[in-house]
C-alpha positions in Angstrom: 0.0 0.0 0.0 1.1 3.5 -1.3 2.3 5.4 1.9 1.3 9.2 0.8 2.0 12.8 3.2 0.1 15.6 2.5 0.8 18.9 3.9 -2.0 21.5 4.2 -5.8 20.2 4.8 -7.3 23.1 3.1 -9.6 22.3 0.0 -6.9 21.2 -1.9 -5.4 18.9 0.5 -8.0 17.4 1.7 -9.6 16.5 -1.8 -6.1 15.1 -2.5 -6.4 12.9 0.7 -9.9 11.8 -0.1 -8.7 11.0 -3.7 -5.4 9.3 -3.1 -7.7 6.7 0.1 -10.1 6.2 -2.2 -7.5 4.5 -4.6 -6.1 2.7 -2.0 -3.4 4.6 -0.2 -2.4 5.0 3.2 -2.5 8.6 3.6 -1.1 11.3 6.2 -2.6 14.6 6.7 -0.8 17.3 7.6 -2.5 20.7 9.0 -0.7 23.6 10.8 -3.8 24.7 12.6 -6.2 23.2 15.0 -8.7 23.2 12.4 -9.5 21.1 8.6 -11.0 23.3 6.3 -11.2 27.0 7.9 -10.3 29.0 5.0 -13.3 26.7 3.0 -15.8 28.0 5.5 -15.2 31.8 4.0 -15.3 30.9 0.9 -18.8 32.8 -1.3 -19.3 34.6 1.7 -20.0 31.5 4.2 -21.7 29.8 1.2 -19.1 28.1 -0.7 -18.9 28.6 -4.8 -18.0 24.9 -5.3 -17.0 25.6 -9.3 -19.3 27.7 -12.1 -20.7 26.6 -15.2 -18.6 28.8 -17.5 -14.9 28.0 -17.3 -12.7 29.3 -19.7 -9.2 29.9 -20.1 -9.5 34.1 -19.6 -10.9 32.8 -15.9 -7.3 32.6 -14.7 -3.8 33.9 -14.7 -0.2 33.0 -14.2 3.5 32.9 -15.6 1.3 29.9 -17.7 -2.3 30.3 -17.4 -2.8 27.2 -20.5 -1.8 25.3 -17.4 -4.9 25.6 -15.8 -7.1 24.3 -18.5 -4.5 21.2 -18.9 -5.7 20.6 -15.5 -9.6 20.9 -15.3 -9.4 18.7 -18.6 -8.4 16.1 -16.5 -10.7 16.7 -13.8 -13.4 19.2 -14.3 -16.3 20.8 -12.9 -19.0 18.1 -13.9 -16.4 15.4 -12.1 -16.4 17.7 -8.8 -20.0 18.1 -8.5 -20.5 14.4 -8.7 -17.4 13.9 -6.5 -19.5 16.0 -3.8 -22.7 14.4 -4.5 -21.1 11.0 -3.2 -20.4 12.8 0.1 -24.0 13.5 0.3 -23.8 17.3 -1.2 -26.4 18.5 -3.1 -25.9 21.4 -5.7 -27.5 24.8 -6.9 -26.7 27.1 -9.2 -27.3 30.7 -9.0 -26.3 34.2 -10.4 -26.2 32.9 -13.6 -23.5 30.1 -13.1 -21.8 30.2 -9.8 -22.3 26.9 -8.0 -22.8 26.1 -4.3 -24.2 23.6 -2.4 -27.9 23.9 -2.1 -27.7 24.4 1.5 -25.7 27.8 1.0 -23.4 26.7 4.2 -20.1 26.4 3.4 -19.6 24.6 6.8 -21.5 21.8 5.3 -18.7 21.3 2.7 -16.2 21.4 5.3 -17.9 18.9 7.3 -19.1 16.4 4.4 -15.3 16.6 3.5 -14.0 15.7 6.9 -16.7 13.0 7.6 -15.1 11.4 4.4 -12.2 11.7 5.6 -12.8 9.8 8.7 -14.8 7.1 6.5 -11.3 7.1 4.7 -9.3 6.4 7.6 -7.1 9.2 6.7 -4.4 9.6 9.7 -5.0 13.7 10.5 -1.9 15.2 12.5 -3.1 18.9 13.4 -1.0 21.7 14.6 1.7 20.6 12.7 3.4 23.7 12.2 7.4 23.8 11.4 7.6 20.8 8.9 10.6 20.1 7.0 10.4 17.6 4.5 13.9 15.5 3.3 14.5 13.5 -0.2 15.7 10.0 0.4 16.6 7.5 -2.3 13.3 5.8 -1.9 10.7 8.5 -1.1 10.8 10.8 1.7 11.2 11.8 5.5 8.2 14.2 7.0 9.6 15.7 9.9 7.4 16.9 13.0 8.9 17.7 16.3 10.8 14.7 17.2 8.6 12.8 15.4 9.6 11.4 11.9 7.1 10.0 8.7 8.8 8.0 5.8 6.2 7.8 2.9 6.6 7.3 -0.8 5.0 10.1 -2.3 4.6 13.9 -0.8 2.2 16.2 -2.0 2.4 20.3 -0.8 -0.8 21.6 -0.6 -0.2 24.6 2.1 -1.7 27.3 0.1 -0.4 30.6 -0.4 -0.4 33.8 2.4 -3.7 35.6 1.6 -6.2 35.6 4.8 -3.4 34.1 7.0 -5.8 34.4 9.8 -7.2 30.9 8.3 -3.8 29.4 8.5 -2.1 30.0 5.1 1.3 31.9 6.3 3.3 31.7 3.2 5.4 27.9 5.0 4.5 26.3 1.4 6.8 28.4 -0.5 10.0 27.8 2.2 9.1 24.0 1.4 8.9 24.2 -2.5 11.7 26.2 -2.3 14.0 23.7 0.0 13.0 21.0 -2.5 14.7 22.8 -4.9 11.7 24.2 -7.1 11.1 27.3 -8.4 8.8 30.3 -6.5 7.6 33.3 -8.7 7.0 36.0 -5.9 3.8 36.0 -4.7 1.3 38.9 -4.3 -2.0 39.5 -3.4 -4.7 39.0 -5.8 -8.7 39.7 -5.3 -7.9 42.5 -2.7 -9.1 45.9 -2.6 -6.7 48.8 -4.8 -5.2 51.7 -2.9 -5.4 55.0 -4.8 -3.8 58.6 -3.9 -6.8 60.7 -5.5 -8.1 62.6 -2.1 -11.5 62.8 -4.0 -12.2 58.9 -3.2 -11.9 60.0 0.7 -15.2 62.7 -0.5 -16.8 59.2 -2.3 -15.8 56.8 1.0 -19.4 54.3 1.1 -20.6 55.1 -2.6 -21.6 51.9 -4.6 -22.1 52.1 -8.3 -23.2 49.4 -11.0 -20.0 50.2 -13.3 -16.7 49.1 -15.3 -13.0 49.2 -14.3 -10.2 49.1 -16.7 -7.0 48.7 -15.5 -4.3 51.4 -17.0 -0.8 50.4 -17.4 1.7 53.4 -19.1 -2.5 54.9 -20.5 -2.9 51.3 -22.3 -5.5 49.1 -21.2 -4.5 45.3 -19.7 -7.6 44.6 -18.4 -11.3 45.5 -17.1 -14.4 44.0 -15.5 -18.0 45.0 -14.7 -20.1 45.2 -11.6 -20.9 47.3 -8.5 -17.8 49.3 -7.5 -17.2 50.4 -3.9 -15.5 53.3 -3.9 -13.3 53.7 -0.7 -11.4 56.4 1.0 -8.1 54.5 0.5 -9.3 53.6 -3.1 -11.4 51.0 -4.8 -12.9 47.4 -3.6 -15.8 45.2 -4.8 -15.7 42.4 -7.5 -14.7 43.7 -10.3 -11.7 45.4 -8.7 -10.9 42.3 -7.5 -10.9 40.9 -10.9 -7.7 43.3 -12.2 -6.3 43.3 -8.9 -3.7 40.2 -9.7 -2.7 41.9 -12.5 -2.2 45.0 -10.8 -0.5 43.7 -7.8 2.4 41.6 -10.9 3.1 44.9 -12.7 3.6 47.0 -10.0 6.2 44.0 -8.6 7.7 43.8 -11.9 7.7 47.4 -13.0 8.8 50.0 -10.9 8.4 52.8 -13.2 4.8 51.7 -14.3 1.7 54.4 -14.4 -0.8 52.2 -13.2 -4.6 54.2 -13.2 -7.9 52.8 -13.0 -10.4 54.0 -15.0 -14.3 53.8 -14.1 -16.8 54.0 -16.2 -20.4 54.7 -14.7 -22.5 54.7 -17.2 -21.4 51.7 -19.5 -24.7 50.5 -20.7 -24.1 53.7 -23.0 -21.9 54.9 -25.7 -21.0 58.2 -25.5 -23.5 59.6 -27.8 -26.1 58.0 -26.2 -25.6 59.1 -22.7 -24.7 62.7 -24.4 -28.3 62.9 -26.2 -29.4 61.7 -22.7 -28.3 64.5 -20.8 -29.4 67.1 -23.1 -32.7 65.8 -22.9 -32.8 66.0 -19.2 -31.4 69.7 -19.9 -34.1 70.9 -22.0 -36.9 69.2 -19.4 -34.8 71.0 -16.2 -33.2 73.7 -17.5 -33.9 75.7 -14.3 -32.4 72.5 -12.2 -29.4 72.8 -9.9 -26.0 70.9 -11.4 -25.7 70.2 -7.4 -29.5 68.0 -8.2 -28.9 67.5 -12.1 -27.5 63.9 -11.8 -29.7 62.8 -8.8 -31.5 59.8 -9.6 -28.7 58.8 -12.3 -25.6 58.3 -10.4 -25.5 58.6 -6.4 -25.7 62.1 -5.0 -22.1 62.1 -3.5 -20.8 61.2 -6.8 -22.4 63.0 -8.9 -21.6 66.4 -6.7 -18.1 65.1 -7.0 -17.9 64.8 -11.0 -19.3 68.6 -10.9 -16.3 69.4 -8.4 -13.8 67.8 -10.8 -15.0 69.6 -13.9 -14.9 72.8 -11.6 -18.8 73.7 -12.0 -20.7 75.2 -9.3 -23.2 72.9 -7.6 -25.3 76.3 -8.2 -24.5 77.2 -11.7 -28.5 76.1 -13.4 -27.6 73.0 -15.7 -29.1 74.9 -18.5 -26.0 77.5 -18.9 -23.3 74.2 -19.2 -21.0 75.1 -21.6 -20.6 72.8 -24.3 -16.9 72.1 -23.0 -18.2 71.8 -19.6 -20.8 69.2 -20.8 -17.8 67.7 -22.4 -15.9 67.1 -19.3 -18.7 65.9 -17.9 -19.6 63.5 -19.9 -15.4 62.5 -19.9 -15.9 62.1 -15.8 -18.8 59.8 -16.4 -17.5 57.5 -18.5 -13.6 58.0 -17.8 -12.9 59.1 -14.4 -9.3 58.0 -13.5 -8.0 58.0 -10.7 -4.3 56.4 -10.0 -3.4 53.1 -8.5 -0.1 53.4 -5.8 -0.7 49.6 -4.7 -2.9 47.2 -3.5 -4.2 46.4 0.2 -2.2 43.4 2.2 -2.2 39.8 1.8 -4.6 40.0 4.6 -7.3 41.3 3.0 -6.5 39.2 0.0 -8.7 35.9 -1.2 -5.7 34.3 -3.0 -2.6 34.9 -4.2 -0.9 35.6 -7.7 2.2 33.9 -8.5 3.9 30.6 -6.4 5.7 27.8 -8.0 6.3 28.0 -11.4 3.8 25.8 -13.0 6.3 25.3 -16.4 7.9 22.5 -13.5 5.0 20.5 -13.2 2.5 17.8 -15.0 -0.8 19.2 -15.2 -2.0 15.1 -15.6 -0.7 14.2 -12.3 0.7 17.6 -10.8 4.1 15.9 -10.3 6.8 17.9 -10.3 9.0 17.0 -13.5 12.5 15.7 -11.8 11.0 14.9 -8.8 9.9 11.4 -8.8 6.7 11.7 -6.0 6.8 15.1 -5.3 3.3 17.0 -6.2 2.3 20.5 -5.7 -1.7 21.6 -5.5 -4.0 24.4 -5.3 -2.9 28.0 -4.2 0.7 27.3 -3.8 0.7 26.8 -7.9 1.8 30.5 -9.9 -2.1 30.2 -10.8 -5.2 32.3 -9.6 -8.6 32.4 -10.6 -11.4 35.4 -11.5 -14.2 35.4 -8.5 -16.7 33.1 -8.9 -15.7 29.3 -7.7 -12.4 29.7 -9.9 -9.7 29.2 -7.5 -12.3 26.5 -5.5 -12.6 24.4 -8.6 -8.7 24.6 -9.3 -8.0 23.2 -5.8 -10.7 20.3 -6.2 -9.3 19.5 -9.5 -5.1 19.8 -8.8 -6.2 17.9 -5.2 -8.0 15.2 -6.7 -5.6 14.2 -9.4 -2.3 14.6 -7.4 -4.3 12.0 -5.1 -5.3 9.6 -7.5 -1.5 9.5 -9.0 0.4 9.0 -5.8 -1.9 6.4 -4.9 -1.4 5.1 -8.4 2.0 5.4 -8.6 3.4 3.8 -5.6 1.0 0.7 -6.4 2.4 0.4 -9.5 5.8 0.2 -8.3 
Protein backbone atom coordinates (compact mmCIF):
# COMPACT_ATOMS: atom_id res chain seq x y z
CA UNK A 1 0.00 0.00 0.00
CA UNK A 2 1.09 3.46 -1.34
CA UNK A 3 2.33 5.41 1.92
CA UNK A 4 1.27 9.16 0.84
CA UNK A 5 1.96 12.84 3.25
CA UNK A 6 0.13 15.60 2.51
CA UNK A 7 0.82 18.91 3.94
CA UNK A 8 -1.99 21.51 4.23
CA UNK A 9 -5.82 20.19 4.79
CA UNK A 10 -7.34 23.07 3.09
CA UNK A 11 -9.64 22.27 -0.01
CA UNK A 12 -6.88 21.16 -1.88
CA UNK A 13 -5.39 18.86 0.46
CA UNK A 14 -8.02 17.43 1.72
CA UNK A 15 -9.64 16.55 -1.80
CA UNK A 16 -6.11 15.14 -2.50
CA UNK A 17 -6.38 12.95 0.66
CA UNK A 18 -9.95 11.82 -0.11
CA UNK A 19 -8.72 11.02 -3.65
CA UNK A 20 -5.40 9.27 -3.07
CA UNK A 21 -7.69 6.65 0.06
CA UNK A 22 -10.06 6.19 -2.17
CA UNK A 23 -7.46 4.48 -4.64
CA UNK A 24 -6.07 2.69 -2.03
CA UNK A 25 -3.37 4.57 -0.22
CA UNK A 26 -2.43 5.01 3.16
CA UNK A 27 -2.48 8.60 3.58
CA UNK A 28 -1.15 11.32 6.16
CA UNK A 29 -2.62 14.62 6.67
CA UNK A 30 -0.75 17.33 7.60
CA UNK A 31 -2.49 20.75 9.03
CA UNK A 32 -0.68 23.57 10.82
CA UNK A 33 -3.77 24.75 12.60
CA UNK A 34 -6.23 23.24 15.01
CA UNK A 35 -8.67 23.23 12.41
CA UNK A 36 -9.48 21.08 8.56
CA UNK A 37 -11.02 23.33 6.33
CA UNK A 38 -11.15 26.98 7.93
CA UNK A 39 -10.34 28.99 5.03
CA UNK A 40 -13.26 26.69 2.99
CA UNK A 41 -15.83 27.96 5.55
CA UNK A 42 -15.21 31.84 4.03
CA UNK A 43 -15.27 30.88 0.94
CA UNK A 44 -18.77 32.80 -1.33
CA UNK A 45 -19.30 34.60 1.69
CA UNK A 46 -19.97 31.55 4.17
CA UNK A 47 -21.68 29.81 1.20
CA UNK A 48 -19.12 28.07 -0.72
CA UNK A 49 -18.94 28.62 -4.76
CA UNK A 50 -17.96 24.94 -5.31
CA UNK A 51 -17.01 25.62 -9.32
CA UNK A 52 -19.26 27.66 -12.12
CA UNK A 53 -20.71 26.56 -15.17
CA UNK A 54 -18.58 28.83 -17.50
CA UNK A 55 -14.93 28.02 -17.33
CA UNK A 56 -12.72 29.28 -19.65
CA UNK A 57 -9.20 29.87 -20.10
CA UNK A 58 -9.50 34.06 -19.57
CA UNK A 59 -10.87 32.76 -15.85
CA UNK A 60 -7.28 32.60 -14.66
CA UNK A 61 -3.77 33.91 -14.73
CA UNK A 62 -0.21 32.99 -14.18
CA UNK A 63 3.53 32.85 -15.63
CA UNK A 64 1.28 29.93 -17.70
CA UNK A 65 -2.26 30.31 -17.41
CA UNK A 66 -2.79 27.24 -20.49
CA UNK A 67 -1.84 25.32 -17.36
CA UNK A 68 -4.87 25.56 -15.75
CA UNK A 69 -7.09 24.33 -18.49
CA UNK A 70 -4.53 21.19 -18.88
CA UNK A 71 -5.73 20.58 -15.46
CA UNK A 72 -9.62 20.85 -15.32
CA UNK A 73 -9.39 18.74 -18.63
CA UNK A 74 -8.45 16.06 -16.51
CA UNK A 75 -10.74 16.73 -13.81
CA UNK A 76 -13.45 19.23 -14.34
CA UNK A 77 -16.32 20.76 -12.94
CA UNK A 78 -19.04 18.07 -13.94
CA UNK A 79 -16.36 15.45 -12.05
CA UNK A 80 -16.39 17.72 -8.77
CA UNK A 81 -20.01 18.08 -8.46
CA UNK A 82 -20.49 14.43 -8.69
CA UNK A 83 -17.36 13.94 -6.51
CA UNK A 84 -19.54 16.01 -3.81
CA UNK A 85 -22.71 14.39 -4.54
CA UNK A 86 -21.05 10.97 -3.23
CA UNK A 87 -20.41 12.85 0.07
CA UNK A 88 -23.96 13.54 0.28
CA UNK A 89 -23.81 17.32 -1.23
CA UNK A 90 -26.35 18.50 -3.10
CA UNK A 91 -25.88 21.43 -5.72
CA UNK A 92 -27.45 24.78 -6.92
CA UNK A 93 -26.73 27.07 -9.22
CA UNK A 94 -27.31 30.74 -8.95
CA UNK A 95 -26.32 34.18 -10.37
CA UNK A 96 -26.19 32.89 -13.65
CA UNK A 97 -23.52 30.12 -13.15
CA UNK A 98 -21.83 30.17 -9.76
CA UNK A 99 -22.29 26.94 -8.02
CA UNK A 100 -22.84 26.10 -4.32
CA UNK A 101 -24.22 23.62 -2.41
CA UNK A 102 -27.89 23.93 -2.13
CA UNK A 103 -27.67 24.41 1.47
CA UNK A 104 -25.70 27.83 1.01
CA UNK A 105 -23.36 26.66 4.23
CA UNK A 106 -20.14 26.38 3.45
CA UNK A 107 -19.56 24.57 6.79
CA UNK A 108 -21.46 21.79 5.31
CA UNK A 109 -18.73 21.29 2.71
CA UNK A 110 -16.17 21.38 5.30
CA UNK A 111 -17.89 18.86 7.32
CA UNK A 112 -19.08 16.41 4.45
CA UNK A 113 -15.32 16.61 3.55
CA UNK A 114 -14.04 15.70 6.89
CA UNK A 115 -16.73 12.97 7.65
CA UNK A 116 -15.13 11.35 4.37
CA UNK A 117 -12.24 11.66 5.60
CA UNK A 118 -12.82 9.84 8.74
CA UNK A 119 -14.84 7.10 6.49
CA UNK A 120 -11.25 7.09 4.73
CA UNK A 121 -9.29 6.41 7.64
CA UNK A 122 -7.12 9.19 6.70
CA UNK A 123 -4.43 9.65 9.65
CA UNK A 124 -5.02 13.68 10.51
CA UNK A 125 -1.87 15.22 12.49
CA UNK A 126 -3.15 18.94 13.36
CA UNK A 127 -1.00 21.69 14.57
CA UNK A 128 1.71 20.58 12.73
CA UNK A 129 3.44 23.69 12.22
CA UNK A 130 7.35 23.80 11.40
CA UNK A 131 7.57 20.78 8.93
CA UNK A 132 10.60 20.12 7.04
CA UNK A 133 10.36 17.55 4.49
CA UNK A 134 13.86 15.54 3.29
CA UNK A 135 14.52 13.52 -0.21
CA UNK A 136 15.69 9.97 0.44
CA UNK A 137 16.59 7.51 -2.32
CA UNK A 138 13.30 5.81 -1.92
CA UNK A 139 10.67 8.48 -1.07
CA UNK A 140 10.82 10.85 1.66
CA UNK A 141 11.23 11.84 5.55
CA UNK A 142 8.21 14.20 6.98
CA UNK A 143 9.60 15.66 9.92
CA UNK A 144 7.41 16.87 13.00
CA UNK A 145 8.93 17.69 16.28
CA UNK A 146 10.81 14.72 17.16
CA UNK A 147 8.61 12.82 15.39
CA UNK A 148 9.59 11.37 11.87
CA UNK A 149 7.11 9.98 8.71
CA UNK A 150 8.82 7.99 5.85
CA UNK A 151 6.23 7.83 2.86
CA UNK A 152 6.62 7.28 -0.79
CA UNK A 153 4.99 10.11 -2.26
CA UNK A 154 4.60 13.93 -0.76
CA UNK A 155 2.15 16.19 -2.00
CA UNK A 156 2.39 20.27 -0.81
CA UNK A 157 -0.84 21.62 -0.55
CA UNK A 158 -0.17 24.60 2.08
CA UNK A 159 -1.73 27.29 0.15
CA UNK A 160 -0.35 30.58 -0.36
CA UNK A 161 -0.39 33.85 2.38
CA UNK A 162 -3.65 35.63 1.56
CA UNK A 163 -6.25 35.58 4.75
CA UNK A 164 -3.37 34.14 6.97
CA UNK A 165 -5.85 34.40 9.76
CA UNK A 166 -7.25 30.92 8.32
CA UNK A 167 -3.79 29.44 8.50
CA UNK A 168 -2.13 30.01 5.15
CA UNK A 169 1.29 31.89 6.28
CA UNK A 170 3.32 31.70 3.18
CA UNK A 171 5.36 27.91 5.03
CA UNK A 172 4.47 26.26 1.41
CA UNK A 173 6.81 28.39 -0.47
CA UNK A 174 9.97 27.79 2.21
CA UNK A 175 9.07 23.95 1.42
CA UNK A 176 8.86 24.18 -2.54
CA UNK A 177 11.74 26.22 -2.30
CA UNK A 178 13.99 23.70 -0.01
CA UNK A 179 12.99 20.96 -2.52
CA UNK A 180 14.73 22.82 -4.93
CA UNK A 181 11.66 24.18 -7.09
CA UNK A 182 11.10 27.35 -8.40
CA UNK A 183 8.76 30.34 -6.49
CA UNK A 184 7.57 33.25 -8.69
CA UNK A 185 6.97 36.00 -5.89
CA UNK A 186 3.78 35.97 -4.66
CA UNK A 187 1.34 38.86 -4.30
CA UNK A 188 -2.00 39.52 -3.39
CA UNK A 189 -4.73 38.96 -5.77
CA UNK A 190 -8.66 39.66 -5.26
CA UNK A 191 -7.88 42.45 -2.69
CA UNK A 192 -9.14 45.90 -2.59
CA UNK A 193 -6.72 48.77 -4.81
CA UNK A 194 -5.23 51.68 -2.90
CA UNK A 195 -5.37 54.97 -4.82
CA UNK A 196 -3.75 58.59 -3.90
CA UNK A 197 -6.83 60.66 -5.50
CA UNK A 198 -8.09 62.61 -2.11
CA UNK A 199 -11.50 62.80 -4.00
CA UNK A 200 -12.22 58.95 -3.23
CA UNK A 201 -11.92 59.95 0.72
CA UNK A 202 -15.23 62.71 -0.46
CA UNK A 203 -16.83 59.24 -2.27
CA UNK A 204 -15.85 56.81 1.01
CA UNK A 205 -19.36 54.33 1.08
CA UNK A 206 -20.58 55.13 -2.56
CA UNK A 207 -21.58 51.87 -4.56
CA UNK A 208 -22.10 52.12 -8.26
CA UNK A 209 -23.23 49.44 -10.95
CA UNK A 210 -20.05 50.22 -13.26
CA UNK A 211 -16.68 49.05 -15.33
CA UNK A 212 -13.02 49.17 -14.26
CA UNK A 213 -10.22 49.14 -16.74
CA UNK A 214 -6.97 48.71 -15.51
CA UNK A 215 -4.33 51.42 -17.01
CA UNK A 216 -0.79 50.42 -17.39
CA UNK A 217 1.75 53.44 -19.13
CA UNK A 218 -2.46 54.87 -20.48
CA UNK A 219 -2.91 51.29 -22.27
CA UNK A 220 -5.52 49.12 -21.20
CA UNK A 221 -4.49 45.35 -19.70
CA UNK A 222 -7.57 44.57 -18.38
CA UNK A 223 -11.31 45.49 -17.11
CA UNK A 224 -14.39 43.96 -15.46
CA UNK A 225 -17.98 44.97 -14.68
CA UNK A 226 -20.07 45.21 -11.60
CA UNK A 227 -20.87 47.30 -8.46
CA UNK A 228 -17.79 49.28 -7.54
CA UNK A 229 -17.20 50.36 -3.95
CA UNK A 230 -15.47 53.35 -3.94
CA UNK A 231 -13.35 53.70 -0.73
CA UNK A 232 -11.44 56.39 1.03
CA UNK A 233 -8.08 54.52 0.54
CA UNK A 234 -9.34 53.63 -3.06
CA UNK A 235 -11.36 51.04 -4.76
CA UNK A 236 -12.90 47.42 -3.59
CA UNK A 237 -15.78 45.24 -4.83
CA UNK A 238 -15.73 42.40 -7.52
CA UNK A 239 -14.70 43.73 -10.29
CA UNK A 240 -11.71 45.40 -8.71
CA UNK A 241 -10.92 42.29 -7.54
CA UNK A 242 -10.87 40.86 -10.89
CA UNK A 243 -7.73 43.31 -12.23
CA UNK A 244 -6.34 43.30 -8.89
CA UNK A 245 -3.68 40.25 -9.68
CA UNK A 246 -2.68 41.91 -12.52
CA UNK A 247 -2.23 45.00 -10.82
CA UNK A 248 -0.52 43.72 -7.84
CA UNK A 249 2.36 41.57 -10.90
CA UNK A 250 3.13 44.91 -12.73
CA UNK A 251 3.57 47.04 -10.04
CA UNK A 252 6.22 44.03 -8.63
CA UNK A 253 7.66 43.83 -11.87
CA UNK A 254 7.69 47.37 -12.99
CA UNK A 255 8.83 50.01 -10.86
CA UNK A 256 8.36 52.81 -13.20
CA UNK A 257 4.85 51.72 -14.28
CA UNK A 258 1.66 54.36 -14.44
CA UNK A 259 -0.84 52.21 -13.25
CA UNK A 260 -4.64 54.19 -13.17
CA UNK A 261 -7.94 52.82 -12.97
CA UNK A 262 -10.42 54.03 -15.01
CA UNK A 263 -14.27 53.77 -14.12
CA UNK A 264 -16.76 54.01 -16.18
CA UNK A 265 -20.41 54.73 -14.67
CA UNK A 266 -22.51 54.71 -17.18
CA UNK A 267 -21.45 51.73 -19.50
CA UNK A 268 -24.70 50.50 -20.71
CA UNK A 269 -24.13 53.74 -22.97
CA UNK A 270 -21.90 54.87 -25.73
CA UNK A 271 -20.96 58.25 -25.52
CA UNK A 272 -23.51 59.60 -27.78
CA UNK A 273 -26.15 57.97 -26.25
CA UNK A 274 -25.59 59.13 -22.69
CA UNK A 275 -24.68 62.73 -24.45
CA UNK A 276 -28.27 62.93 -26.19
CA UNK A 277 -29.41 61.72 -22.74
CA UNK A 278 -28.27 64.52 -20.79
CA UNK A 279 -29.39 67.14 -23.11
CA UNK A 280 -32.73 65.80 -22.91
CA UNK A 281 -32.76 65.98 -19.16
CA UNK A 282 -31.39 69.73 -19.85
CA UNK A 283 -34.09 70.87 -22.04
CA UNK A 284 -36.86 69.23 -19.45
CA UNK A 285 -34.79 70.96 -16.18
CA UNK A 286 -33.20 73.70 -17.48
CA UNK A 287 -33.88 75.75 -14.35
CA UNK A 288 -32.42 72.52 -12.20
CA UNK A 289 -29.44 72.84 -9.92
CA UNK A 290 -26.03 70.95 -11.45
CA UNK A 291 -25.69 70.24 -7.45
CA UNK A 292 -29.50 68.01 -8.22
CA UNK A 293 -28.94 67.52 -12.13
CA UNK A 294 -27.46 63.92 -11.80
CA UNK A 295 -29.70 62.85 -8.78
CA UNK A 296 -31.47 59.80 -9.62
CA UNK A 297 -28.69 58.80 -12.27
CA UNK A 298 -25.62 58.31 -10.37
CA UNK A 299 -25.54 58.64 -6.39
CA UNK A 300 -25.68 62.11 -5.03
CA UNK A 301 -22.11 62.14 -3.50
CA UNK A 302 -20.80 61.19 -6.84
CA UNK A 303 -22.43 63.05 -8.90
CA UNK A 304 -21.63 66.37 -6.69
CA UNK A 305 -18.07 65.10 -7.04
CA UNK A 306 -17.93 64.75 -11.00
CA UNK A 307 -19.28 68.62 -10.91
CA UNK A 308 -16.32 69.42 -8.44
CA UNK A 309 -13.76 67.85 -10.81
CA UNK A 310 -14.96 69.65 -13.94
CA UNK A 311 -14.95 72.80 -11.58
CA UNK A 312 -18.79 73.69 -12.05
CA UNK A 313 -20.72 75.20 -9.30
CA UNK A 314 -23.23 72.92 -7.59
CA UNK A 315 -25.34 76.33 -8.21
CA UNK A 316 -24.55 77.18 -11.67
CA UNK A 317 -28.46 76.14 -13.45
CA UNK A 318 -27.60 72.98 -15.70
CA UNK A 319 -29.13 74.85 -18.47
CA UNK A 320 -25.97 77.55 -18.87
CA UNK A 321 -23.32 74.18 -19.22
CA UNK A 322 -20.97 75.11 -21.62
CA UNK A 323 -20.58 72.83 -24.30
CA UNK A 324 -16.90 72.08 -22.97
CA UNK A 325 -18.17 71.83 -19.63
CA UNK A 326 -20.83 69.17 -20.80
CA UNK A 327 -17.84 67.71 -22.38
CA UNK A 328 -15.92 67.06 -19.31
CA UNK A 329 -18.72 65.91 -17.85
CA UNK A 330 -19.62 63.48 -19.88
CA UNK A 331 -15.43 62.50 -19.92
CA UNK A 332 -15.88 62.09 -15.82
CA UNK A 333 -18.83 59.81 -16.38
CA UNK A 334 -17.49 57.48 -18.52
CA UNK A 335 -13.64 57.97 -17.77
CA UNK A 336 -12.86 59.06 -14.40
CA UNK A 337 -9.29 57.99 -13.52
CA UNK A 338 -7.99 58.05 -10.67
CA UNK A 339 -4.27 56.39 -9.98
CA UNK A 340 -3.39 53.11 -8.46
CA UNK A 341 -0.11 53.40 -5.78
CA UNK A 342 -0.69 49.62 -4.66
CA UNK A 343 -2.89 47.18 -3.49
CA UNK A 344 -4.21 46.38 0.17
CA UNK A 345 -2.24 43.42 2.19
CA UNK A 346 -2.23 39.80 1.79
CA UNK A 347 -4.55 40.04 4.62
CA UNK A 348 -7.31 41.34 3.00
CA UNK A 349 -6.46 39.23 -0.01
CA UNK A 350 -8.72 35.88 -1.16
CA UNK A 351 -5.72 34.35 -2.98
CA UNK A 352 -2.59 34.87 -4.24
CA UNK A 353 -0.92 35.56 -7.71
CA UNK A 354 2.21 33.93 -8.49
CA UNK A 355 3.88 30.64 -6.44
CA UNK A 356 5.68 27.79 -7.99
CA UNK A 357 6.34 28.04 -11.38
CA UNK A 358 3.84 25.78 -13.01
CA UNK A 359 6.34 25.27 -16.39
CA UNK A 360 7.88 22.50 -13.53
CA UNK A 361 4.97 20.51 -13.20
CA UNK A 362 2.50 17.78 -15.01
CA UNK A 363 -0.79 19.22 -15.17
CA UNK A 364 -2.03 15.15 -15.56
CA UNK A 365 -0.68 14.20 -12.25
CA UNK A 366 0.73 17.58 -10.80
CA UNK A 367 4.08 15.85 -10.31
CA UNK A 368 6.84 17.89 -10.33
CA UNK A 369 9.02 16.98 -13.46
CA UNK A 370 12.54 15.67 -11.82
CA UNK A 371 10.96 14.93 -8.84
CA UNK A 372 9.92 11.43 -8.84
CA UNK A 373 6.73 11.72 -6.00
CA UNK A 374 6.77 15.05 -5.31
CA UNK A 375 3.26 16.97 -6.21
CA UNK A 376 2.29 20.52 -5.66
CA UNK A 377 -1.67 21.57 -5.45
CA UNK A 378 -4.00 24.35 -5.30
CA UNK A 379 -2.94 27.99 -4.17
CA UNK A 380 0.71 27.35 -3.84
CA UNK A 381 0.73 26.79 -7.95
CA UNK A 382 1.77 30.45 -9.91
CA UNK A 383 -2.09 30.16 -10.80
CA UNK A 384 -5.16 32.35 -9.63
CA UNK A 385 -8.63 32.39 -10.60
CA UNK A 386 -11.36 35.45 -11.49
CA UNK A 387 -14.19 35.43 -8.48
CA UNK A 388 -16.66 33.14 -8.90
CA UNK A 389 -15.66 29.34 -7.70
CA UNK A 390 -12.37 29.65 -9.85
CA UNK A 391 -9.74 29.20 -7.49
CA UNK A 392 -12.28 26.54 -5.53
CA UNK A 393 -12.59 24.43 -8.63
CA UNK A 394 -8.73 24.65 -9.26
CA UNK A 395 -7.95 23.20 -5.81
CA UNK A 396 -10.67 20.27 -6.18
CA UNK A 397 -9.30 19.51 -9.52
CA UNK A 398 -5.05 19.81 -8.76
CA UNK A 399 -6.24 17.93 -5.19
CA UNK A 400 -8.03 15.22 -6.71
CA UNK A 401 -5.59 14.23 -9.43
CA UNK A 402 -2.30 14.58 -7.38
CA UNK A 403 -4.27 12.02 -5.06
CA UNK A 404 -5.34 9.56 -7.54
CA UNK A 405 -1.53 9.47 -9.04
CA UNK A 406 0.43 9.02 -5.82
CA UNK A 407 -1.87 6.44 -4.94
CA UNK A 408 -1.40 5.08 -8.39
CA UNK A 409 1.99 5.41 -8.61
CA UNK A 410 3.40 3.81 -5.59
CA UNK A 411 0.96 0.72 -6.36
CA UNK A 412 2.44 0.37 -9.49
CA UNK A 413 5.83 0.19 -8.32
Amino acid sequence: MTKVGIVGAGAAGMMAAISAAKADAQVVLFERTAKLGKKILSTGNGRCNLTNEYISAECFHGAHPGFAMEVLNGFGREETIDVFEQMGICTTTLNGGYVYPRSLQAAAVAKAMIRELERLNVRVICEADGLRIKRRKEGFLIEHGRETYAVERVILACGGQAAPQTGSDGSGYRLAKELGLTVIPPVPALVPLKSSDKCLKDLSGVRVSGRVSLLANGKRVDFASGELQLCDYGLSGIPVFQISGQAARLLMENKTVHLEAELNFAEEFTTEELKHYLDGQIKRRRDVRCGDFLMGFLPEKLGLSLFKRIGVSYDLPAGKLSEKQMKDLIREITAFRVPITGTQGFDRAQVCAGGVDTAQIDPSTMEVKGIPGLHVVGELLDIDGICGGYNLQFAWSTGFLAGKAAAKAGNKR
